[in-house]
C-alpha angles and dihedrals in degrees: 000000000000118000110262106257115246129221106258129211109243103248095071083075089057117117117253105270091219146025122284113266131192134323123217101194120205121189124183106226087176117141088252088062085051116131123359095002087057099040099056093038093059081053088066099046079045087060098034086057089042090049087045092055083051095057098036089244117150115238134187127188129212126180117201146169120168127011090270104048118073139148139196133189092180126215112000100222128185100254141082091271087048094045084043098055091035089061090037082055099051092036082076142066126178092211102197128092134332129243120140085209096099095043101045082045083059098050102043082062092053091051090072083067113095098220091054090034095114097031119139124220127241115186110190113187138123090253100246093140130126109275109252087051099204143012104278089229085070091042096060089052088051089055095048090045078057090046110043097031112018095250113173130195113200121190123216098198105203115208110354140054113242136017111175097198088055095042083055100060093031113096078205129359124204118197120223133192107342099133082045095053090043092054095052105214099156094071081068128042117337112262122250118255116304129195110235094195132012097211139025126262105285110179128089102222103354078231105077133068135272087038131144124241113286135228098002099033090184092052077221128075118211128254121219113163087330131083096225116158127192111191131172108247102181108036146062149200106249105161103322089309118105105229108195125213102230106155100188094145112137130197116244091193104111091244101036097052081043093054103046093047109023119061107075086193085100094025101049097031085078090052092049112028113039106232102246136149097185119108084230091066093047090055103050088045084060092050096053089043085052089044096044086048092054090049092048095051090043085056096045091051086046093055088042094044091053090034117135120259141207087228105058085062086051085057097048085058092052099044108121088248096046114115091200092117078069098068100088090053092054099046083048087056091045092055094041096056085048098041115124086009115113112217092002099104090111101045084057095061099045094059093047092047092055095047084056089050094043088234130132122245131218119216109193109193162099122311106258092034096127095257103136091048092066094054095048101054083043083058091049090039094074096026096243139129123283133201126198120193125173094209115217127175090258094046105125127222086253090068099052104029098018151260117311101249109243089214104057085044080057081060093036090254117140098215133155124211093235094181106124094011139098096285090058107033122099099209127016137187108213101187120194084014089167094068095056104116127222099274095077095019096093088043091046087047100054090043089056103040105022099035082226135116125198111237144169091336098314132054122265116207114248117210094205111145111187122004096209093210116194130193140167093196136039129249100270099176118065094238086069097051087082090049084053096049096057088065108080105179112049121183134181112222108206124199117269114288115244100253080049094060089068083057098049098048089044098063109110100218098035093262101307132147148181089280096057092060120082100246129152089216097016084104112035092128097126133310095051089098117009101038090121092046094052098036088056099037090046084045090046094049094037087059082059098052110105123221123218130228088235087065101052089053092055086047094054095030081059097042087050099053090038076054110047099023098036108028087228108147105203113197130239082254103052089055090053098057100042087055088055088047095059095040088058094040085056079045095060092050096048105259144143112199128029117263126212096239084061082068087072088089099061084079081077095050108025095078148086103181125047091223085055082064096080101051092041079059100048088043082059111049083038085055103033106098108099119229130060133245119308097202080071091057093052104057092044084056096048100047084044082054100059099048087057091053090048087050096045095052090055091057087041086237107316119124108177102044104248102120091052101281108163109257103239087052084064094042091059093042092057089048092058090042085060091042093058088040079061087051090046093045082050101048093041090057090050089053102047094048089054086053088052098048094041080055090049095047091057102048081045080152101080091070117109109178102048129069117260097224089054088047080052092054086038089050099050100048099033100041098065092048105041077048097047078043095056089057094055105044081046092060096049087045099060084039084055100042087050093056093050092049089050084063102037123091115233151134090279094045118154115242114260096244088070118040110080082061093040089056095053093050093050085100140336121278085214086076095067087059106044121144129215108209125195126247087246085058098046087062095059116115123236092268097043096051084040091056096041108045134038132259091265093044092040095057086054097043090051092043086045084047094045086046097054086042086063 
């Protein structure tokens, strides 16, 4: 039955008083808009485009559903590209959930543009949106847009007669076939033409005064073999002045305000569950639920099935090339250079580190701290000469290098007798080095860093391992920086502590030990014999260590703040040999890439000053942790994730082409399936390299180099959050994987119909933006978060606050 016509006031009759200016055109393609409600509201949007060309008026469409999903085809224009994105445009539907936020959000972008500046706005939907409809921030915006320009929203209400969230954000709303919808006479014949609308568009901008009635000029729509009824559901007649119900009032009490824009249950349920009460919808969310359920347990099998194990390290000890079966020895020579010290563990396996490394160690102390102990017993230990110098700043290049031989001279060679001096000796104790002058410094130089000394017109080799240099005091003049940087490994040796003293006056013999007598036997722990073989075995397996990317970037991250907070320059080769140290030092415990806990050791390289130590140590334990962000992770695979949403719902679904998806459509959906492959391979390795280094930081035992009170402390800081940190990345990586098998064709393969919903409800966008507050911010009242954070920050800290409260 046609609506009863009302008595109108005479000015609605009036002529447009300009020109008419541009259309923005919004059409809800929601799952609750599926089937007749969609088909004959892209009829209108078909019309509108046709009665914009007529009057020369310029018109853009937009579909959305959510707020993420949105879709433009731009200007319609009146030619064969125009036609061709206008068909494009009505050829697609999101499905999901309905919320304007995401399209209002759109075309209050393309207002800024001078050629859409004055465009009014049609929404054209069936209202089942949240109430309120959008953020008020946005609402304010919308209001100003209406202020300031004249902007107008108008609302085109499909198949029903009121719908209170649109009529809040509509400047007017006009409803359209509800009486046609309810008497269902699609379901019969088809119904003979129709006029959708009685006059053109008038107003120049549906936003001034002394304008028409827009849209539906007649306020009626005529019937011709049809009942369709067009009604105002907003306005009245109240003495020849339209009065619109608006109702945008807003509570300013704390819970009330709360209540009415907080809790996303009634926002974001439209976004997530299509409003149906038909036995159909509830199907087809069930399958989506079923089909979400099978991905996700896809993605979890796949994680598990590629987890880190502890026995893939016990077969990296065992591996052929592991050097693992060492390790007894090693520990043997440590305790055997400490052996009868007090407080000097450390220092012993240091000096035995850097043998092993074939690197040279600098022990900064006190004189009678027990330095030139540890270089002698080094020296026993491989049965090699040693060779033992005090430097002072008179000390001559024979002492160090060796007398001029009187019989070359005889030949006018300038030759030294080198036997029993620096160039032949295996290990040597320089004491005092920094006061060595520059007649023996280039020498010195060449010997510790070449290998090689100068003699008699050539170079002979030196076999000298480990030069143990010792200091009280540090290089002051910049010749002897050079000399400083040829050291790698640089320790301070401290006095003594007080409850060591009792230690220390208690050893029976004064702290010796088989290595400080003269025989020949007292020493063959280890390396009297086999020194060659481990040192090239430990150099041949540590060339095979790989070394992540997650160690580098602790190397470089530790380089830039030694740079910019400490003003500490570290050299290219410094860099490099720390690198080498801590590949070996992967190498003597068997295995075969570089963990983050044998960083660790660069707090005994990585310095210049004894007092920087300290705060190299505390920026490692604080950077150690290997993985990145997640946070990082979330927001590339959500906006992944909507590319591939935007590329599936051009194929309706199809991905391999096989229900008549356009070829170049496929093309770009398997690019982005390989992109997210890329995203899963990353994740996996970060995860597996957390569940290496959680394994690591247990057996915190099996490290040799570092000192067990300082694994303990490692252990206790950096366990709970590499472990807080797994269950993270875990949870991105099945996300991810999930994404990847939505997209994948397979055995299992979901069926087409479903899989643009099933990849939006893979996880919550809401992930991607969560907020950690402070406990200082928990305890906030409802003004005082009102008043400190915004609409958007204000909903996560009450729904962080509700759930602490549970």
């Amino acid at each position: 039955v046609p609506s009863i016509p009302q008595t109108r006031p005479l000015y609605t009759k009036r002529l447009p008083s300009a020109p008419g200016g541009p259309i923005t055109l919004c059409l809800d393609t929601s799952y609750s808009m599926e089937g007749r409600r969609e088909i004959l509201s892209k009829a209108v949007v078909l019309a509108c485009v046709s009665q914009a060309h007529k009057q020369g008026r310029r018109c853009q469409v937009v579909a959305f559903s959510n707020e993420r999903d949105v879709m433009e085809a731009g200007e319609i224009t009146a030619d064969p590209a125009g036609i061709h994105r206008l068909l494009e445009f009505l050829s697609h539907s999101f499905g999901g959930g309905t919320d304007v936020t995401g399209a209002l959000k759109h075309v209050m972008k393309t207002l800024d543009n001078d050629e859409m500046a004055d465009a009014d706005i049609v929404l054209i939907s069936d209202g089942e949106i949240p109430d309120p409809p959008i953020p008020l921030e946005l609402m304010t915006q919308l209001e100003s847009l209406t202020i300031r320009r004249g902007v107008q929203v108008h609302g085109l209400l499909v198949g029903k007669q009121e719908s209170i969230p649109l009529s809040k954000i509509c400047s007017e709303t006009y409803d359209f076939l509800f009486e046609y919808e309810s008497m269902g006479l699609f379901g019969g014949s088809r119904p003979r033409d129709f006029e959708l609308f009685s006059t053109p568009f008038h107003s120049s901008s549906m936003g001034r005064s002394e304008r028409t009635r827009s849209f539906f000029s007649s306020r009626r729509t005529q019937r011709r073999g049809g009942a369709i009824a067009a009604k105002r559901s907003s306005y009245e007649e109240d003495g020849g002045r339209r009065t619109k119900k608006r109702n945008r009032k807003f509570d300013d009490d704390d819970e009330a305000y709360v209540n009415g824009w907080d809790d996303e249950e009634t926002e974001t349920s439209s976004a997530k569950s299509p409003k149906s009460s038909s036995e159909g919808g509830q199907v087809y969310l069930d399958e989506v639920n079923k089909a979400v359920q099978i991905l996700n347990d896809r993605a979890k099998s796949f994680v598990d099935s590629n987890r880190w194990s502890e026995e893939q390290l016990e077969a990296e000890r065992n591996d052929e090339q592991s050097c693992w079966s060492y390790r007894p020895k090693l520990q043997a020579a440590i305790d055997m250079i400490g052996e009868g010290l007090v407080e000097r563990q450390d220092e012993s396996r240091l000096v035995v580190l850097s043998m092993l490394a074939d690197e040279h160690i600098l022990l900064l102390g006190v004189p009678g701290t027990g330095k030139s102990v540890l270089g002698r017993r080094l020296a026993r230990l491989c049965n090699g000469r040693f060779f033992q110098r005090l430097l002072t700043r008179f000390t001559t290049p024979d002492e160090l290098f060796g007398p001029l031989s009187l019989q070359a001279l005889e030949n006018d060679e300038y030759r030294r007798c080198t036997d029993g001096f620096l160039p032949t000796a295996t290990v040597a104790f320089l004491d005092e080095i920094f006061k060595a002058n520059s007649a023996i410094l280039n020498t010195l130089l060449t010997i510790l860093n070449e290998r090689k000394f100068d003699n008699a017109g050539g170079q002979e080799d030196c076999p000298i391992r480990c030069v143990v240099g010792a200091s009280n005091e540090l290089p002051e003049s910049d010749e002897l920086v050079a000399l400083y940087d040829r050291f790698l490994i640089r320790k301070e040796v401290t006095p003594v502590s007080d409850e060591g003293v009792m230690t220390l006056l208690s050893l029976p013999n004064q702290a010796t030990a088989p290595c400080d007598s003269n025989g020949e036997a007292s020493c063959d722990v280890l390396f009297s014999t086999g020194l060659q073989e481990i040192t090239e075995k430990l150099s041949t397996a540590a060339a095979s260590v790989v070394m992540e990317d997650h160690v580098c970037r602790v190397i470089v991250g530790l380089r830039t703040y030694l740079r910019d907070e400490l003003s500490v320059q570290i050299s290219d080769r410094r860099l490099l040999k720390t690198a080498q140290l801590l590949r070996l030092s992967a190498a003597s415990h068997g295995r075969q890439c570089v963990d983050t806990v044998d960083c660790l050791l660069l707090q005994h390289c990585m310095w210049q000053l004894p007092e920087q130590k300290k705060s190299v140590t505390e920026w490692l334990m604080e950077n150690l942790t290997p993985g990145t962000d997640m946070q990082q992770f979330r927001y590339l695979l959500e906006t992944l994730r909507k590319e591939i949403q935007s590329a599936v719902r051009k194929t309706s679904g199809d991905i391999s082409g096989d229900f008549g998806a356009r070829e170049a459509d496929v093309a770009v959906i398997e690019a982005l399936r390989k992109e997210t492959e890329k995203i899963v391979a990353l994740l996996q390795r970060h995860h597996k390299d957390l569940e290496r280094h959680i394994q690591l930081l247990r057996d915190e035992s099996s490290f040799l180099w570092i000192d067990p009170e300082e694994l303990i402390s490692a252990k206790q800081l950096m366990l709970p959050r590499a472990e807080a940190l797994s269950v993270e990345v875990e949870k991105v990586l099945v996300d991810a994987a999930s994404l990847q098998l939505s997209i994948s064709n397979g055995p299992n393969d979901m069926s087409a119909e479903y899989r643009l919903s099933v990849i939006e409800e893979l996880w919550d966008e809401e992930a991607v933006q969560q907020i950690q507050f402070t406990a200082e911010e928990m305890e906030l009242d409802m003004r005082e978060a009102k008043a400190k954070y915004d609409l958007e920050t204000f909903r996560k800290w009450k729904r962080a606050k509700k759930k602490a409260q549970k």
